[in-house]
Steps between C-alpha positions, in 0.01 A plus 500: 500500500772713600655447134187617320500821711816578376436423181166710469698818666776511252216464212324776629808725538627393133126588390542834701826569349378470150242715516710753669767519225206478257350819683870660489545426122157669464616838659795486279240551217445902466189375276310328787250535780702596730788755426467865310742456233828746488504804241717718349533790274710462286619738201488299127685610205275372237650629156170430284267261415695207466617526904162527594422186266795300752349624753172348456638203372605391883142571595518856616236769447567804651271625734600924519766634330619871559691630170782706620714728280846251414339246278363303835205422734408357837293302629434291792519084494480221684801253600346264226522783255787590548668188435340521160615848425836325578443197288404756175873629497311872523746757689336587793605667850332474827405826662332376833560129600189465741227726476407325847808619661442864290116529616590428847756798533276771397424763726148454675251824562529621843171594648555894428514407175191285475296799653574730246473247213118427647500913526561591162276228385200687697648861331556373173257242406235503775543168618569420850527159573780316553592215263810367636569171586729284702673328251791771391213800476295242265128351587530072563230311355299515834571885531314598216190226541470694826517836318228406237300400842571809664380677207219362427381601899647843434372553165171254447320754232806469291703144493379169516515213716826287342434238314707259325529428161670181582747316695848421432684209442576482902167606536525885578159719403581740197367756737314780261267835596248698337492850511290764354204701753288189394715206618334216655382376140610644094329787421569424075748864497824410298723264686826526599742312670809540641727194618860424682717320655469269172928440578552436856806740502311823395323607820503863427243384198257443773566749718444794260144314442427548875589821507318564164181380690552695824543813247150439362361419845632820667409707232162440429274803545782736516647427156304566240661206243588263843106490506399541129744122458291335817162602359594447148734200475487163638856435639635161622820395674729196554784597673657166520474277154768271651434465874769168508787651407456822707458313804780285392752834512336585804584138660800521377578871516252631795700857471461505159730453127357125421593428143258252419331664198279129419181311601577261747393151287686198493622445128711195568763363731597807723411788252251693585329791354313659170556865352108596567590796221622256244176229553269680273368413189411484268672220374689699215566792759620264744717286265616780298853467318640794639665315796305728797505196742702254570360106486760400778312451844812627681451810316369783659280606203368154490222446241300228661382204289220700306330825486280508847651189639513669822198517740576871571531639121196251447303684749607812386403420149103386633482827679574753193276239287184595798551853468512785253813694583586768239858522669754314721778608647775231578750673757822368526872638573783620415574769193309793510288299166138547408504169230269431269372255280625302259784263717484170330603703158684806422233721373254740547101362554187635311459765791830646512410863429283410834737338710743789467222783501424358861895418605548891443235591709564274725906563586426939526614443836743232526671478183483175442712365170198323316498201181492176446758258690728550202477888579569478854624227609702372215395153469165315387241315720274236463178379719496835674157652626414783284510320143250279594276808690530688256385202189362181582154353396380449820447841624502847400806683425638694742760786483777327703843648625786347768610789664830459647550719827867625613811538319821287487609608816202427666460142364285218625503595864540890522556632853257592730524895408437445191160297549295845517658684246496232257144395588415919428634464177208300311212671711503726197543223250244280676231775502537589102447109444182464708372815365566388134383184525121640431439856360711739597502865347860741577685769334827398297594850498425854616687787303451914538541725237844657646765428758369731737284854444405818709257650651188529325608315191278215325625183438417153416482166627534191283405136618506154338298265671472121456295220630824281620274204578374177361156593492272745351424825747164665515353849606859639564541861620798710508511789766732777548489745767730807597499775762385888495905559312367298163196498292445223311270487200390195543492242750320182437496268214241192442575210303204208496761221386894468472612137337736341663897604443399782280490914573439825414591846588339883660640826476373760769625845502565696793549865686720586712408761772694845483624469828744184586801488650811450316688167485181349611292238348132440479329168613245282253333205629386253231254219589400221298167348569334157346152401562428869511659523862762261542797636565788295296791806475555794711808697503606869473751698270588846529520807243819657577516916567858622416843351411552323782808531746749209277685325750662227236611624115781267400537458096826308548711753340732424855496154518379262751622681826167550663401113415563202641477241256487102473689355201442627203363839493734819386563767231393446193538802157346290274123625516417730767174747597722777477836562406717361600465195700266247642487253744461117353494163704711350259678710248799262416257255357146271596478357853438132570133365543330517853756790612434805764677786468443802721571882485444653895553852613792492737390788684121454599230793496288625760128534317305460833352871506441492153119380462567442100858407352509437121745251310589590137712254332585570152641238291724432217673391761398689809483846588412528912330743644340540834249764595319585830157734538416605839 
């Protein structure tokens, strides 16, 4: 008896050994359950097509690239990438060895600091709240279900209970909100919806969404287009399309930086994970020939099997096949990129003059570089979101874009003062895409007759007007009013009708009273009303009284002292405004694709008593001149 017990111990310690080592060969793996895999950016000098064609030969499909000037770009990749950039014979040079190591040593925001972040949140943009969460500044998972909770019970009248429009592959809701004035059921207003989080290394995609929402929420019946969009529009959010792999970083990252960018299914042996933005179909988007996904499981732009082989793209794909959304936005970061169709082909779709008619309107603000991948990005994709929003046979097409938030310097995992500011940066672009998603009447321009005037002089004001939207706008009226200093001849136009994307024009002329005060300018508000009084555009311009006091009047006949400048920008005598020089951002010869060059005032100007300052750039190249009215 004795003998057996022996026996049976050292069987069950030989059993426990094996699976121990099996465990530890696992965790050797950066492709399985449970490790984050290591990345690096790493510089690659690809001369031309052909080294990109090595490259993908090993497998690897880039995932961002940032062109520099010097013939290179960067990008971050995984250990397993790596080793294929190595295997193509591509010159390459690693910049940061562990973006772990890197994330880890940046500076965190003191509490000072968050206070006047949340401050000039309230001052700028009127919202409040606080969105910051524990994991490096970012929301977990279970952060923001509890913020779509709490604001549902502080805002019933304007978001819905969640709901889910599935559950993952580990069984995680697709959590998802309503929000209009109407919420608890659709209303049949255009549809829009705005999703994140679709890479599990993009939190800042989500967060911007929140912050979006709290933006409507706060200013509803106080802003007059904050509460035109939630009685108008019917809005809906999903701030986390990929709810494994976020709280896969956070499990294995709790402060924040995870890397994982994938779903979290089992392909085979120890690999895990699908590229939810390469799953798409349809079949001839997904399996384009322009190499925008990679068929290796290892891969971190993973294709899957087939176009919605994944439970989460699959549910995403029922959901926009229920509803009628006339535009989804699919946030994502890094690049500072508004992209639009077509990805799985190099070339422009039926709607083009669309797509970039709204990409204009929608980057005023933040300057976004908008195209196609090829035009920002560089490189081709294939089984990615918007192609198949935007045409596919089982629903109606939708204008679609993938907004990438931050620039190269704030990659996947920006620091915590910069969640705010970035988030700030698409309220503007947000708003123009709700508001165009239905009818939606603005001015493209508004010209006077001369620079500035004097007293008692008549003058004209010129306005082009368009109906930016998707659909048709009825009984619009166009309202301008002006204090006891101008007399306008007229001040309301009616229009029964305006087709969608198409405009017109109204000249008013004006009087100015005999009495002003010099260097002075005269305020005139413009509103633009649909539905006979709903108010879609307010703003206010001003008829200037005098020359002005110029603060700024550079022509660059001295050079670039007063500038400081990024590479690139200098000199130029080739063409100019006026003789003899001009300023030019690249006058020895074209830039690269997907560059930013920048021109900045070294010395900065005090404007803040100034209640009107005027920019006049003239161009061939640029003449700069700066000029303040008190």
């Amino acid at each position: 008896m004795q003998h057996f017990k022996k026996l049976f111990t050292l069987l069950t310690l030989t059993i426990m050994s094996l699976v121990l080592l099996g465990n530890s060969g696992s965790n050797s793996d950066n492709t399985t359950k449970n490790t984050n895999p290591k990345h690096s950016l790493v510089k690659v000098f690809a001369n031309g097509e052909q080294d990109m064609k090595r490259i993908m030969r090993e497998g690897l499909f880039f995932d961002h690239t940032d062109h520099m000037d010097g013939g290179y770009f960067e990008s971050w990749i995984s250990a397993d990438e790596l080793d294929m950039l190595r295997k193509s014979g591509v010159s390459y040079e690693i910049v940061i060895d562990d973006f772990e190591a890197y994330y880890n040593s940046l500076p965190e925001m003191t509490d000072a600091e968050i206070s006047m972040a949340l401050q000039k949140s309230e001052t700028d943009f009127n919202v409040s709240h606080n969105i910051y969460g524990t994991m490096g500044g970012y929301l977990t998972f279970d952060q923001v279900i509890n913020k779509l909770d709490s604001m549902r019970i502080e805002y019933p009248g304007l978001i819905s209970a969640k709901f889910s429009i599935g559950n993952s592959v580990e069984n995680k809701p697709q959590w998802t909100v309503r929000v209009s004035n109407s919420p608890n059921a659709p209303t049949g207003r255009p549809e829009v919806w705005f999703h994140s989080l679709i890479h599990a290394r993009e939190p800042e995609s989500m967060m911007q969404n929140i912050y979006f929402m709290y933006w409507l929420f706060e200013n509803y019946n106080t802003d007059p287009i904050a509460t035109y969009i939630l009685e108008n529009r019917e809005l809906y959010f999903t701030p986390v399309i990929n709810p494994d792999g976020y709280e896969y970083n956070r499990s294995t990252n709790p402060n924040g930086g995870g890397m994982w960018r994938k779903n979290r299914k089992l392909n085979s042996g120890t690999t895990y994970g699908v590229d939810l933005n390469r799953n798409f179909g349809t079949y001839e988007f997904w399996n384009s020939t322009n190499n925008g996904s990679s068929t290796s499981p290892s891969s971190d732009t993973y294709r899957g099997v087939a176009p919605f082989s994944e439970i989460e793209t699959a549910n995403m794909m029922n959901f926009v096949n229920s509803r009628n959304f006339k535009g989804i936005l699919s946030y994502h970061t890094y690049g500072n990129y508004l992209i639009r169709p077509w990805g799985y082909v190099d070339a422009p779709t039926p709607d083009e003059p669309v797509f970039q008619e709204f990409s204009q309107e929608m980057l005023i603000d933040n300057h976004f570089t908008m195209g196609r991948s090829n035009q920002t990005v560089a490189y081709g994709v294939r089984g990615v979101t918007d192609d198949w929003y935007y045409n596919d046979s089982g629903h109606a097409s939708a204008i679609a874009f993938t907004p990438e938030v931050g620039s190269s310097s704030d990659g996947f995992w920006p620091t915590q003062s910069r969640i705010l500011p970035l988030a700030q940066s698409t309220v503007r672009q947000n708003i123009h895409f709700a508001l165009a998603a239905g009818p939606y009447v603005a001015p493209n321009s508004i010209n006077l007759s001369k620079e500035n005037y004097v007293p008692g002089e008549q003058g004209t004001i010129k306005m082009k007007f368009r109906n930016k939207g998707l659909m048709n706008a009825s009984n619009v009226r166009i309202e301008l009013t002006a204090g006891q200093q101008l007399s306008l001849q007229t001040n309301l136009f009616s229009y029964p009708s305006i087709a969608s994307l198409t405009g017109d024009s109204i000249t008013v002329n004006f009087t100015l009273a005999t009495v002003i005060p010099n260097n002075s300018a005269v305020k005139v508000n413009l509103k633009i009303k649909q539905d006979n009084d709903k108010v879609v555009h307010t703003q206010d311009f001003y008829v200037p009284v005098g020359t002005g006091n110029v603060l700024v009047l550079d022509s660059a006949e001295n050079g670039m002292g007063r500038w400081t400048i990024s590479t690139g920008w200098n000199v130029t005598t080739s063409q100019s405004y006026s003789p003899n020089n001009s300023f030019a951002d690249s006058p020895t010869g074209n830039y690269s694709n997907s560059t930013n060059r920048t021109m900045t005032l070294t010395a900065a100007q005090n404007v803040t008593a100034a209640p009107v300052v005027f920019l006049a750039i003239g161009t061939s190249i640029i003449l700069m001149r700066l000029t303040m009215l008190m």
